[in-house]
N, C-alpha and C positions, 0 to 999 in steps of 0.2 A: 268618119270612123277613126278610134283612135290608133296609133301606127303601137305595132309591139318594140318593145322593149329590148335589148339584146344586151349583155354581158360577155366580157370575157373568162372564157373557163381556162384557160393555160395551152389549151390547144386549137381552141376552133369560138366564134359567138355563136350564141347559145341567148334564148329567149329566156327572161327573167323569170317566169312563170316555172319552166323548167326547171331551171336553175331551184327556184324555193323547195318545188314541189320535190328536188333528190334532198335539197338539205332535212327537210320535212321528214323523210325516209329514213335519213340517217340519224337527227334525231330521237325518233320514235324507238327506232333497233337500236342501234349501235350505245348509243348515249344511256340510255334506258338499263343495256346489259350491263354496262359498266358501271352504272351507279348501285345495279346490284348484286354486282361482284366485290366492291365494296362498300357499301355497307353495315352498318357493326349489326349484331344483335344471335339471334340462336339459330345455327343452320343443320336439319336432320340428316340423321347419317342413317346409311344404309349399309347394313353387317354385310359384310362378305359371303359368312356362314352361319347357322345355327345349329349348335348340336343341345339335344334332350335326354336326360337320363329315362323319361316314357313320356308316355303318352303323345303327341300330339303338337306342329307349330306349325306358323306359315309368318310371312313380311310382308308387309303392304309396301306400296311404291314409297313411302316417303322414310321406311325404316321400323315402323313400330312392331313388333313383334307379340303377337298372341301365342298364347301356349295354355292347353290344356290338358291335368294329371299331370303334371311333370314333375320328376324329384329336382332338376335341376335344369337350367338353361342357361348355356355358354355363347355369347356374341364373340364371334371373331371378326376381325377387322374394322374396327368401328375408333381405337387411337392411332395417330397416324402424326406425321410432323405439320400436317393442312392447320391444325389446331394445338393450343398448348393447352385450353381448359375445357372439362366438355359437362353438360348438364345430364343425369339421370332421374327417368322418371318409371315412377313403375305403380300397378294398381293389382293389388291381388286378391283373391277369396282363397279358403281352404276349408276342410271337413274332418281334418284332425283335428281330437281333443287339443293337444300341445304340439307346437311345434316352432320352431326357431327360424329365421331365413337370414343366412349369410351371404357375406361376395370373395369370391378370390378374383386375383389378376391373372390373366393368361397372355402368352406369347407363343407366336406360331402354334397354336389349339392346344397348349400344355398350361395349366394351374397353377400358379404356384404355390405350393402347400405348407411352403416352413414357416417355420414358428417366426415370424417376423412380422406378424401386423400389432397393433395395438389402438383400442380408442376407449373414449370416457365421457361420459354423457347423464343428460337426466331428464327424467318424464314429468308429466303432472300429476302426475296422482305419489310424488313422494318428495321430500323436502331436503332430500340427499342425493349425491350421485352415486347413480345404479350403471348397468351396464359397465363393469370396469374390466376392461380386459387386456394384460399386455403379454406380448411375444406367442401371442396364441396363432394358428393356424388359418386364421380369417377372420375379416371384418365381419362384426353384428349388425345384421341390418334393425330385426322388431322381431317380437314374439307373435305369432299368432294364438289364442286361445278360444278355441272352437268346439262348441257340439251343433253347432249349425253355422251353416256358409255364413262366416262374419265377412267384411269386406276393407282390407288394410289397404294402405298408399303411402308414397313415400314419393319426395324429395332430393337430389344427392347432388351434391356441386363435386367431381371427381377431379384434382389438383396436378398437372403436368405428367399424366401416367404415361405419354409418350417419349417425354424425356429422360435422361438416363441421371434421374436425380431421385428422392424418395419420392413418393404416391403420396399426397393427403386424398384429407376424404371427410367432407362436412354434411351431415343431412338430416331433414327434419321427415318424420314419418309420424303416422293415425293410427290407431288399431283399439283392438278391446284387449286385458290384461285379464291374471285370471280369476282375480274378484268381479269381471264383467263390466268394469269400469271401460269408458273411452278414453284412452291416453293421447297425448301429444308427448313424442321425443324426441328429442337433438342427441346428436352423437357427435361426435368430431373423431379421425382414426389418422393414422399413417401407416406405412407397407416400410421398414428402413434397409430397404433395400435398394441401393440404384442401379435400380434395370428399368429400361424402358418395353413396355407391356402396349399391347394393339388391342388387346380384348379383356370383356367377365366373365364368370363364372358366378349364378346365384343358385343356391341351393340349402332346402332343408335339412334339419336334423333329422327328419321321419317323417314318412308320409308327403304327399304331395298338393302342388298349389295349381291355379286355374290363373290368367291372369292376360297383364299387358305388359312390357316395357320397352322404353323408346331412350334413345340416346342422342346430346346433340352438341354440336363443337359451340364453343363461344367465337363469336369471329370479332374480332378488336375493331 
């Protein structure tokens, strides 16, 4: 029969078997956690708070946010110093004829509403840049044009809003315009303000939206 094995562990011998069977353990947990604490790629963030001008929300555990009827839905707590870049995703329907859907920045659940944003961008369905808007009061996200539930989505790469530097803000969004075309647009914005902001604010010009939107840090 063959005799066991023994190692020295720092304090006492210890059978080899043993011995693997903890580093096995520790590999498995410990190594494992570490490797995915760092990393890189997109890690969801979970708001703190959500507040709605009506109707209706709730958060699932990994952060995403449903909401329906709402004039408007504000994430609080979602920029933070954990991250400098974060992704925005969002998916929405509506039942207005017309209606607009912008963002403001918020810090400690306040908007900020001055005339300090500005972007510029352009769709496919026109051979010029549309969307031109500067020192206006909020970024443009997309038009919705609806007499029945169309179904828009959007894209958003949101640029150091935790830092105390200007906010950019790059993003490609879907929808139908109001010749009933399917558009694709890009916008590109900035906020020229350096305050560092923890949360959004998305809300229409009239009338309300049904939707998703989820928020996620970039991790380096």
């Amino acid at each position: 029969m063959p005799k066991p094995m023994y190692v020295w562990s720092g304090s006492a011998w210890v059978s080899v078997a043993a011995e693997v069977e903890s580093l096995a353990t520790y590999a498995t947990q410990s190594y494992a956690d570490n490797v995915a604490n760092v990393a890189a790629g997109l890690k969801p963030i979970v708001p703190s708070s959500v507040a709605i001008g009506s109707g209706s929300s709730s958060i699932s555990t990994l952060g995403q946010v449903s909401f329906t009827g709402a004039s408007s839905v504000s994430l609080n707590g979602v920029f933070s110093s954990t991250y400098d870049n974060y992704k925005l995703l969002m998916s929405i329907s509506a039942t207005s004829a017309t209606l607009s859907v912008n963002l403001r920045f918020r810090v400690a659940s306040v908007s900020a509403s001055g005339s300090n944003y500005s972007s510029n961008g352009s769709n496919s369905a026109s051979t010029t840049l549309s969307n031109v808007n500067i020192n206006t009061t909020s970024l443009f996200l997309f038009d919705v044009y609806n007499t029945i539930p169309q179904y828009s989505g959007i894209s958003s790469d949101i640029l150091v809003p935790a830092l105390t530097q200007f906010t950019k803000f790059n993003l490609q969004s879907y929808g139908e315009n109001s010749s009933g075309q399917n558009v694709a647009r890009s916008i590109s914005g900035v906020h020229d303000v350096a305050t560092a902001y923890d949360g959004i604010e998305i809300f229409t010009s009239t009338g309300n939206i049904t939707g998703t939107v989820s928020v996620y840090g970039y991790k380096d």
